[in-house]
HTML snippet that shows the backbone in 3Dmol.js (N, CA, C, O; Angstrom):
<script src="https://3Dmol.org/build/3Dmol-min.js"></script>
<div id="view" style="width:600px;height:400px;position:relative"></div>
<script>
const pdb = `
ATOM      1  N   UNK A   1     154.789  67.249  74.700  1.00  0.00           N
ATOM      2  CA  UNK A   1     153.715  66.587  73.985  1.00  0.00           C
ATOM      3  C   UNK A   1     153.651  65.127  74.419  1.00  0.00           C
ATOM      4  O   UNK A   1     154.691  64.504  74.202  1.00  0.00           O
ATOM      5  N   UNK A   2     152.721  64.491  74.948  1.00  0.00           N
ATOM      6  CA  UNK A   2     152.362  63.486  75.172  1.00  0.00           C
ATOM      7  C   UNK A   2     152.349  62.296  73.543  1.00  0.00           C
ATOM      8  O   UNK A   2     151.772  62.293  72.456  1.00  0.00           O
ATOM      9  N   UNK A   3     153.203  61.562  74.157  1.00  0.00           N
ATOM     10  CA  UNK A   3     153.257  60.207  73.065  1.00  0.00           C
ATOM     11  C   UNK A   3     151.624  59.347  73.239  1.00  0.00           C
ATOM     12  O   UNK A   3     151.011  59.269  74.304  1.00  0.00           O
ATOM     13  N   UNK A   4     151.231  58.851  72.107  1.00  0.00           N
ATOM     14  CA  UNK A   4     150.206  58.135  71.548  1.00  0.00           C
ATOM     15  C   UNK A   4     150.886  56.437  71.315  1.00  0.00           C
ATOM     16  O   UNK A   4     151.943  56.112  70.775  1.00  0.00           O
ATOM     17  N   UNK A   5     149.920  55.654  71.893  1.00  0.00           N
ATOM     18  CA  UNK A   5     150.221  54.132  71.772  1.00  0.00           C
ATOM     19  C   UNK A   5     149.224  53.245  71.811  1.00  0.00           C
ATOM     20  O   UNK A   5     148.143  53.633  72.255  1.00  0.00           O
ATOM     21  N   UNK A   6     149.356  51.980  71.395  1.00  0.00           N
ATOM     22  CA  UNK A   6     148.025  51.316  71.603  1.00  0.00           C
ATOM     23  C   UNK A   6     147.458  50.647  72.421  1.00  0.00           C
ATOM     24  O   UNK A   6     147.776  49.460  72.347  1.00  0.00           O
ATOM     25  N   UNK A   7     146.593  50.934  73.349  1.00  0.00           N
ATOM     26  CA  UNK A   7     145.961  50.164  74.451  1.00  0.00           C
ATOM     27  C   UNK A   7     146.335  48.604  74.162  1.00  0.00           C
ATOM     28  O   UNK A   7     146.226  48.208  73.001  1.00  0.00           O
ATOM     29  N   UNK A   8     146.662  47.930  74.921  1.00  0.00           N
ATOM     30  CA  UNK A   8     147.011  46.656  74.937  1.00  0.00           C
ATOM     31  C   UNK A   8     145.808  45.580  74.742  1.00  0.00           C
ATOM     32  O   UNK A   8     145.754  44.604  73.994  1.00  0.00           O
ATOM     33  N   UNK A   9     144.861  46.093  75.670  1.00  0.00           N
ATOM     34  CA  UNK A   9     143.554  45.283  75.854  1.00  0.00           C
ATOM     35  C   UNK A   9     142.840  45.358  74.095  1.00  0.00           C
ATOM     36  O   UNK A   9     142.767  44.317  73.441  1.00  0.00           O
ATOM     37  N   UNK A  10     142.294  46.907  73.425  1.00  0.00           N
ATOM     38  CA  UNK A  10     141.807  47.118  72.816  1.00  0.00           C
ATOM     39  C   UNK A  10     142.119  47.313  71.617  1.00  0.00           C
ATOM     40  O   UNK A  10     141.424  47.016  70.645  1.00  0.00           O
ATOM     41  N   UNK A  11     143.635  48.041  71.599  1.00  0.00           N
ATOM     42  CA  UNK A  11     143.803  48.188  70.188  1.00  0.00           C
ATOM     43  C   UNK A  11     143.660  49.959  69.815  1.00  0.00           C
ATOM     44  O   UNK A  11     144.373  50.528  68.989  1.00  0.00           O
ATOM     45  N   UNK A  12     142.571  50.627  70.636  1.00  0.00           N
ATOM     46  CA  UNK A  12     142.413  52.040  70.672  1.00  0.00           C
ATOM     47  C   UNK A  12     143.458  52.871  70.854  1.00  0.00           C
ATOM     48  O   UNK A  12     144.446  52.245  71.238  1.00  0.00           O
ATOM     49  N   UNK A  13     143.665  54.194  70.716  1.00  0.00           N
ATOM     50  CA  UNK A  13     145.003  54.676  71.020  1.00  0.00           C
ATOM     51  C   UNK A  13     144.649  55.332  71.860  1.00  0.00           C
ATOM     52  O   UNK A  13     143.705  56.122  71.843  1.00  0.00           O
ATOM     53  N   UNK A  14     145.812  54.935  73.242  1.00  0.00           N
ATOM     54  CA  UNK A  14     146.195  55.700  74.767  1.00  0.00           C
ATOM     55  C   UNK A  14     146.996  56.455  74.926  1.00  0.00           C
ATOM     56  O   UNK A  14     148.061  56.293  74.331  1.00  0.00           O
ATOM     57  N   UNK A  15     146.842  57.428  75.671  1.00  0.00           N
ATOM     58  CA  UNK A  15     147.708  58.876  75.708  1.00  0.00           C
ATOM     59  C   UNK A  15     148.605  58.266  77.034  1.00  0.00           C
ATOM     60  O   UNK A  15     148.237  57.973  78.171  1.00  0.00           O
ATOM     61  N   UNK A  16     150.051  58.202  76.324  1.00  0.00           N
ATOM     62  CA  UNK A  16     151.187  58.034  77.420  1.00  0.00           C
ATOM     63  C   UNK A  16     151.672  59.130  78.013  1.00  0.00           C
ATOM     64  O   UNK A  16     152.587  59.763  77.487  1.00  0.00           O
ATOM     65  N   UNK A  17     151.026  59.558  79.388  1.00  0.00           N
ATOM     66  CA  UNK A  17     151.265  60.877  79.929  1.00  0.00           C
ATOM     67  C   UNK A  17     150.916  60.407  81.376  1.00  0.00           C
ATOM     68  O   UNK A  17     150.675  59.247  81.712  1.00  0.00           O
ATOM     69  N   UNK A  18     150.932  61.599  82.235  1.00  0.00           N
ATOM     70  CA  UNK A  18     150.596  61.346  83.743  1.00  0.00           C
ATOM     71  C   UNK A  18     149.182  61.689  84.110  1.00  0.00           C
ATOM     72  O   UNK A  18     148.485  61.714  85.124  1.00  0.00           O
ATOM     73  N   UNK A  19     149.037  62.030  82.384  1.00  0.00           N
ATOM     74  CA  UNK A  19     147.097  62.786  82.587  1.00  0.00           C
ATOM     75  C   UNK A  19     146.301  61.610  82.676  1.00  0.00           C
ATOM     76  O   UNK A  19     145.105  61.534  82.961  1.00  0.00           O
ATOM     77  N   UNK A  20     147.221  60.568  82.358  1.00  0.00           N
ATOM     78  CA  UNK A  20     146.265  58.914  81.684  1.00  0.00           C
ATOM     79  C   UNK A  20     146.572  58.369  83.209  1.00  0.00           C
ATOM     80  O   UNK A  20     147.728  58.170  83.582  1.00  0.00           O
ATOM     81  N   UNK A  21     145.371  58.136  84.094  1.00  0.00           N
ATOM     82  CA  UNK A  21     145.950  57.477  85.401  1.00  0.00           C
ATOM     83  C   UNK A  21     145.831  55.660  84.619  1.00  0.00           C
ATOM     84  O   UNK A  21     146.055  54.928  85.583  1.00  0.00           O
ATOM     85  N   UNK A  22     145.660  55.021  83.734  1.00  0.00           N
ATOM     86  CA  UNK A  22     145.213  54.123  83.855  1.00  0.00           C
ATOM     87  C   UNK A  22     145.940  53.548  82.338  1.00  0.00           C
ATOM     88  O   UNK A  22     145.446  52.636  81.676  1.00  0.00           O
ATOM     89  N   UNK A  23     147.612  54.532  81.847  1.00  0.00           N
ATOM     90  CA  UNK A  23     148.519  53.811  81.400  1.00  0.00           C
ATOM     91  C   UNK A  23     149.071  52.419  81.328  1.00  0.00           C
ATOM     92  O   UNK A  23     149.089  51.923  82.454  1.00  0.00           O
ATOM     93  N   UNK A  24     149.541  51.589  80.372  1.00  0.00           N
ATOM     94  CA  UNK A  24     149.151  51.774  79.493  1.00  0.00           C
ATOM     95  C   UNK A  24     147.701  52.019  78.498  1.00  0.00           C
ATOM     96  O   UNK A  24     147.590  52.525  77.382  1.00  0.00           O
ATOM     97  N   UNK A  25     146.709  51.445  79.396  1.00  0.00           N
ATOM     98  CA  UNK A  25     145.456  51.457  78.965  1.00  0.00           C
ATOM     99  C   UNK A  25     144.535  52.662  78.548  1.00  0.00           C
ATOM    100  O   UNK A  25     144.556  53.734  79.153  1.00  0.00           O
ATOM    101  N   UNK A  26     143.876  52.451  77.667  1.00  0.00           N
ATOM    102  CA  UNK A  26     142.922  53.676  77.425  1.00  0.00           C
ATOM    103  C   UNK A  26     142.487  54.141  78.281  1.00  0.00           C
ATOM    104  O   UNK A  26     142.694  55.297  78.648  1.00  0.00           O
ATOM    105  N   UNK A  27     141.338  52.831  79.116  1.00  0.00           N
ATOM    106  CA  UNK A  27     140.412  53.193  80.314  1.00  0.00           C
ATOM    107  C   UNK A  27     140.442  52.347  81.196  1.00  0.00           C
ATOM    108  O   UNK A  27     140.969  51.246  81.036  1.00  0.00           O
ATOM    109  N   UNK A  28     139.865  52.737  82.301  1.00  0.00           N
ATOM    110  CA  UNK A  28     139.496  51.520  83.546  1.00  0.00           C
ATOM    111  C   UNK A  28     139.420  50.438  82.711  1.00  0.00           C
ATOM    112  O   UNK A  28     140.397  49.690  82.662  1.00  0.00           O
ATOM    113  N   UNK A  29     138.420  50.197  82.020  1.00  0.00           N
ATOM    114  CA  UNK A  29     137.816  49.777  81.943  1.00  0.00           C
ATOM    115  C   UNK A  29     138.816  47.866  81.487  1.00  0.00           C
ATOM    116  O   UNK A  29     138.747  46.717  81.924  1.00  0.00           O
ATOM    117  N   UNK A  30     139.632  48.616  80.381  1.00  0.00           N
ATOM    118  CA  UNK A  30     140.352  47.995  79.970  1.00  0.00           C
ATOM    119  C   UNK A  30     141.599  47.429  80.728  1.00  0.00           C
ATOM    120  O   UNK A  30     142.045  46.330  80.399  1.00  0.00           O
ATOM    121  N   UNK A  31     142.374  48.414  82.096  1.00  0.00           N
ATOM    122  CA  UNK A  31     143.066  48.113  83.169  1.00  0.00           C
ATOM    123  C   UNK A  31     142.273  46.427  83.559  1.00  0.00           C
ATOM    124  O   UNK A  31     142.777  45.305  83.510  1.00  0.00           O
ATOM    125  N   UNK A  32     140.863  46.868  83.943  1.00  0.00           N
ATOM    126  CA  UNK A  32     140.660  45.913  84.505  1.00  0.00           C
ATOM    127  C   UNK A  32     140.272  44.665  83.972  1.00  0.00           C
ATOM    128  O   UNK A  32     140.636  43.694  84.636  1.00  0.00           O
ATOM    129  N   UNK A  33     139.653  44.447  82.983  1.00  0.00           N
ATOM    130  CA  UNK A  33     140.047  42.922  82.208  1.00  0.00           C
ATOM    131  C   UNK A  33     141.048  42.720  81.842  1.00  0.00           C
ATOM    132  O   UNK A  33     140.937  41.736  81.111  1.00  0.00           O
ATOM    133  N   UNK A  34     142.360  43.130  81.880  1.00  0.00           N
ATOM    134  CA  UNK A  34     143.581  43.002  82.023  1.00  0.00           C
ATOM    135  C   UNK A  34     143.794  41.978  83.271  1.00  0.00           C
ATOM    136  O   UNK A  34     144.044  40.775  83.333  1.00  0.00           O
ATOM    137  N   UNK A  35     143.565  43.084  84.314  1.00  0.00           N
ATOM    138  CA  UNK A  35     143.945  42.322  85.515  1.00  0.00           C
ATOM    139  C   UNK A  35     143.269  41.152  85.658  1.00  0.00           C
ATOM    140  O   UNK A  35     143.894  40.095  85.750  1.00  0.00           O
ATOM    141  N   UNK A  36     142.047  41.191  85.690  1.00  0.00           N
ATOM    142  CA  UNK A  36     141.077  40.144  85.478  1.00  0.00           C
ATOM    143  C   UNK A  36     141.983  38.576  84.801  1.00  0.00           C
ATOM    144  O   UNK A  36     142.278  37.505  85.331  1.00  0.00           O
ATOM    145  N   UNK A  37     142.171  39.088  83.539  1.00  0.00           N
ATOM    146  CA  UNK A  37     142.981  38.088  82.830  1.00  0.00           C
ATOM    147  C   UNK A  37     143.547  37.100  83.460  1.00  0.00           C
ATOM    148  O   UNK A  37     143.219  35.920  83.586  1.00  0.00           O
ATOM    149  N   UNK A  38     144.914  38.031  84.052  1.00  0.00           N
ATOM    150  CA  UNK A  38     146.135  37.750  85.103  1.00  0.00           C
ATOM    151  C   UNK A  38     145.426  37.121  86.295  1.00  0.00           C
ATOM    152  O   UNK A  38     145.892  36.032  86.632  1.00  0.00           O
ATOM    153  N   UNK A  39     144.094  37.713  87.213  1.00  0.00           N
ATOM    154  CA  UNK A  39     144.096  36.889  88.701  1.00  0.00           C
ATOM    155  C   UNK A  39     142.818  35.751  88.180  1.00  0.00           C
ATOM    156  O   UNK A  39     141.900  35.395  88.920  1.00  0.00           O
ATOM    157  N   UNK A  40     143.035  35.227  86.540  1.00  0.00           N
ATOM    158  CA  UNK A  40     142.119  34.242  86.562  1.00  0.00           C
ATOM    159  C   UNK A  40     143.401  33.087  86.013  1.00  0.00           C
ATOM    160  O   UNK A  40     143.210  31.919  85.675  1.00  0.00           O
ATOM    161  N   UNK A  41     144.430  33.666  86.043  1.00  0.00           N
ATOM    162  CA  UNK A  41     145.332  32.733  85.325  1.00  0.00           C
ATOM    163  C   UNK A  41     145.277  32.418  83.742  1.00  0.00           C
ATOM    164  O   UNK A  41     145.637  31.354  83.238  1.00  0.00           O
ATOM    165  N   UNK A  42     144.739  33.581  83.018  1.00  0.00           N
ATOM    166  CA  UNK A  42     144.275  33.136  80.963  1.00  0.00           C
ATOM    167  C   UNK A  42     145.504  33.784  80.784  1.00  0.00           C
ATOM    168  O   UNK A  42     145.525  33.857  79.555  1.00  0.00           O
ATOM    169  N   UNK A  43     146.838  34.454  81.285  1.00  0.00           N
ATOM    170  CA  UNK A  43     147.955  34.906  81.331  1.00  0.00           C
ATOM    171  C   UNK A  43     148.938  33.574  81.764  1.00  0.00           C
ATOM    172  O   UNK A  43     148.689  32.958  82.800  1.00  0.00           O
ATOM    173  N   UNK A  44     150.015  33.207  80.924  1.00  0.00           N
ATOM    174  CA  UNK A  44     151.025  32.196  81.597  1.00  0.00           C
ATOM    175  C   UNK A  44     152.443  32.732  81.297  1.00  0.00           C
ATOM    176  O   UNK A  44     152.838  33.366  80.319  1.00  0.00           O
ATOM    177  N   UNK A  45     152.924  32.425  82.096  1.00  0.00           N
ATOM    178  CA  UNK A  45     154.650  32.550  81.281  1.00  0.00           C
ATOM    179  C   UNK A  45     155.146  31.092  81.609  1.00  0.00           C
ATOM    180  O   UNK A  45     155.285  30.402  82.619  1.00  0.00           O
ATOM    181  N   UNK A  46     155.406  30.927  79.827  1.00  0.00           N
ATOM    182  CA  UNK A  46     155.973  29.617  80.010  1.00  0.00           C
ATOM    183  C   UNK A  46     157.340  29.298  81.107  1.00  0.00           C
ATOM    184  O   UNK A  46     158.100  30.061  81.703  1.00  0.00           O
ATOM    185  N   UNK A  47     157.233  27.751  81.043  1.00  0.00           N
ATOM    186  CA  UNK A  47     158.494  27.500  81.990  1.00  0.00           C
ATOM    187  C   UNK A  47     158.654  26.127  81.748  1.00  0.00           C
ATOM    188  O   UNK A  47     157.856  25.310  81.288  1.00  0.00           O
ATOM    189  N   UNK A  48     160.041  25.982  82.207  1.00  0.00           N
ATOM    190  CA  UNK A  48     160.896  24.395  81.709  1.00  0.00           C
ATOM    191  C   UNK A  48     159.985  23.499  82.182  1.00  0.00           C
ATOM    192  O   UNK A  48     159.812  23.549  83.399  1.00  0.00           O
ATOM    193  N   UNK A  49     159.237  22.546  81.464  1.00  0.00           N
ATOM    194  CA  UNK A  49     158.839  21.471  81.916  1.00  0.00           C
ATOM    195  C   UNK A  49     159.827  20.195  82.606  1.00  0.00           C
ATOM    196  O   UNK A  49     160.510  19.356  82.019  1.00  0.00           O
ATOM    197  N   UNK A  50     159.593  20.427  84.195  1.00  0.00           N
ATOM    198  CA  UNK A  50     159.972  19.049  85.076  1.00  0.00           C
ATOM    199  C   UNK A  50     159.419  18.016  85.538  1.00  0.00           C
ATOM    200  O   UNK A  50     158.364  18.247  86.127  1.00  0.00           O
ATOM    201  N   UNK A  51     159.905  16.404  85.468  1.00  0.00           N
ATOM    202  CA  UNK A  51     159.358  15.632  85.299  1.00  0.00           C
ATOM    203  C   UNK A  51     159.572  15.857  87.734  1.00  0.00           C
ATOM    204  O   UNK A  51     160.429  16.051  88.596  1.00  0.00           O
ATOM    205  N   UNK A  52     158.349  15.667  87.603  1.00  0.00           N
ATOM    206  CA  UNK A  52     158.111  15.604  88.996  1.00  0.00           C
ATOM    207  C   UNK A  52     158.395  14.555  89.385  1.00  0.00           C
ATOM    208  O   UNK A  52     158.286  14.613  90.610  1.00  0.00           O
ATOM    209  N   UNK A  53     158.838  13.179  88.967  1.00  0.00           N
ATOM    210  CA  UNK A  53     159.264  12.118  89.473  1.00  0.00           C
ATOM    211  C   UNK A  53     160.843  12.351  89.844  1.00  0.00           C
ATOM    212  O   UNK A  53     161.506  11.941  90.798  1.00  0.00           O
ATOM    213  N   UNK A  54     161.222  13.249  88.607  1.00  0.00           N
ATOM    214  CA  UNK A  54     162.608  13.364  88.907  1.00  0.00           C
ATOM    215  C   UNK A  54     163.303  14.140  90.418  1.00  0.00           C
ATOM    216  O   UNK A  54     162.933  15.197  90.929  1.00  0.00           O
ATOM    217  N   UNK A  55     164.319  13.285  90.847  1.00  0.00           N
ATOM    218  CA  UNK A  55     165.123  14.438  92.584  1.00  0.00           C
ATOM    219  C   UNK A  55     166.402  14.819  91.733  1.00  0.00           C
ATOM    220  O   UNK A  55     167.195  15.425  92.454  1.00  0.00           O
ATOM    221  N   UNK A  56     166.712  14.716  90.865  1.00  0.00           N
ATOM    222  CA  UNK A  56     168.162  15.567  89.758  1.00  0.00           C
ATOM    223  C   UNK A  56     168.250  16.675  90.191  1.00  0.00           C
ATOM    224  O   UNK A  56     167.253  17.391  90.092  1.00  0.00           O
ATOM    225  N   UNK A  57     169.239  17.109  90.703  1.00  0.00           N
ATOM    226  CA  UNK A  57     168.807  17.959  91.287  1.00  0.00           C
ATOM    227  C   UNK A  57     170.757  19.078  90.131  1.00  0.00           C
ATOM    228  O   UNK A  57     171.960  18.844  90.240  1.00  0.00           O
ATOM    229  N   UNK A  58     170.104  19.981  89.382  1.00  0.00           N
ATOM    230  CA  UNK A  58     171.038  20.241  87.936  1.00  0.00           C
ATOM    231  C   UNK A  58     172.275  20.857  88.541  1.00  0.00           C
ATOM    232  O   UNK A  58     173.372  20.749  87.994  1.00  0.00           O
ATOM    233  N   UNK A  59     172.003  21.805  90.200  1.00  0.00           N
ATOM    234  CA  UNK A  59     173.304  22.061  90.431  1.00  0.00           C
ATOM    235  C   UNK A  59     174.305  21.055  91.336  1.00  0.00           C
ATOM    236  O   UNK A  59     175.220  21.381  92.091  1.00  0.00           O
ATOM    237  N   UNK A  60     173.859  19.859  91.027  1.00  0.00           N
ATOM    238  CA  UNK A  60     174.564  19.377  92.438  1.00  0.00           C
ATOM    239  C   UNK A  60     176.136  19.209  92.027  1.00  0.00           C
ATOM    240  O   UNK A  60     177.034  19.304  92.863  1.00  0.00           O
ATOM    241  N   UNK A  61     176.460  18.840  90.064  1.00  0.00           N
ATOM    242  CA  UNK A  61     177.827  18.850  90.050  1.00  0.00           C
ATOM    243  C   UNK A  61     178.695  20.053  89.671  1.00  0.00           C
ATOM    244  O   UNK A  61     179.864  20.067  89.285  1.00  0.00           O
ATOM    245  N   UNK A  62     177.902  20.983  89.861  1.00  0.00           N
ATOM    246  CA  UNK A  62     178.651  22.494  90.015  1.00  0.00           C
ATOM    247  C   UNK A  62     179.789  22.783  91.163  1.00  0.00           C
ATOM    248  O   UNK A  62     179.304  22.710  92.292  1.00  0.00           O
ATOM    249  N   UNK A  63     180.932  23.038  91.142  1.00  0.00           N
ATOM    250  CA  UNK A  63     181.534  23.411  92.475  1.00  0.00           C
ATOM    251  C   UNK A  63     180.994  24.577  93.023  1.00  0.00           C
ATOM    252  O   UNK A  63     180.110  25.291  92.549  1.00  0.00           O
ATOM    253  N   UNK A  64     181.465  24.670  93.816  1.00  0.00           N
ATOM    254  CA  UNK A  64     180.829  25.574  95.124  1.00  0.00           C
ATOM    255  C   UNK A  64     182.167  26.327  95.431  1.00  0.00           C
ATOM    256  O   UNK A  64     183.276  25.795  95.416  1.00  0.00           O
ATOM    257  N   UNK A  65     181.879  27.776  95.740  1.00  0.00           N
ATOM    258  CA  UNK A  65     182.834  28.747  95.961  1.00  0.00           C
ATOM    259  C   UNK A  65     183.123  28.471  97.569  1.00  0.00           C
ATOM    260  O   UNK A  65     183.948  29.157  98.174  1.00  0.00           O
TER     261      UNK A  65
END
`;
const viewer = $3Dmol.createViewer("view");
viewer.addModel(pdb, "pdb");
viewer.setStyle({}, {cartoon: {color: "spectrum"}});
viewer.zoomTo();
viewer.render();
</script>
């Protein structure tokens, strides 16, 4: 039996199986403003803010094997 989940984009429920080419998503449709999202950059993963002035460089007083 195929597990039931919720489309990410929509909220609708997607059939998690190999019948669904377009897992997690309901539909194309939704795959693709997904991706869309991601190759417009409205997707971020945060990250350590560095001061670009800084050359600190955090491993330099680590020893070395």
């Amino acid at each position: 039996m195929a597990r039931k989940i919720r489309c990410p984009q929509c909220g609708k429920d997607a059939v998690w199986s190999s019948d669904n080419p377009w897992r997690p998503f309901c539909s194309e449709r939704c795959k693709l403003i997904d991706l869309g999202a991601w190759a417009s950059e409205s997707y971020r993963i945060p990250t350590e803010q560095n001061d670009p002035e800084s050359d600190t460089d955090p491993d330099k007083d680590k020893p070395r094997s």
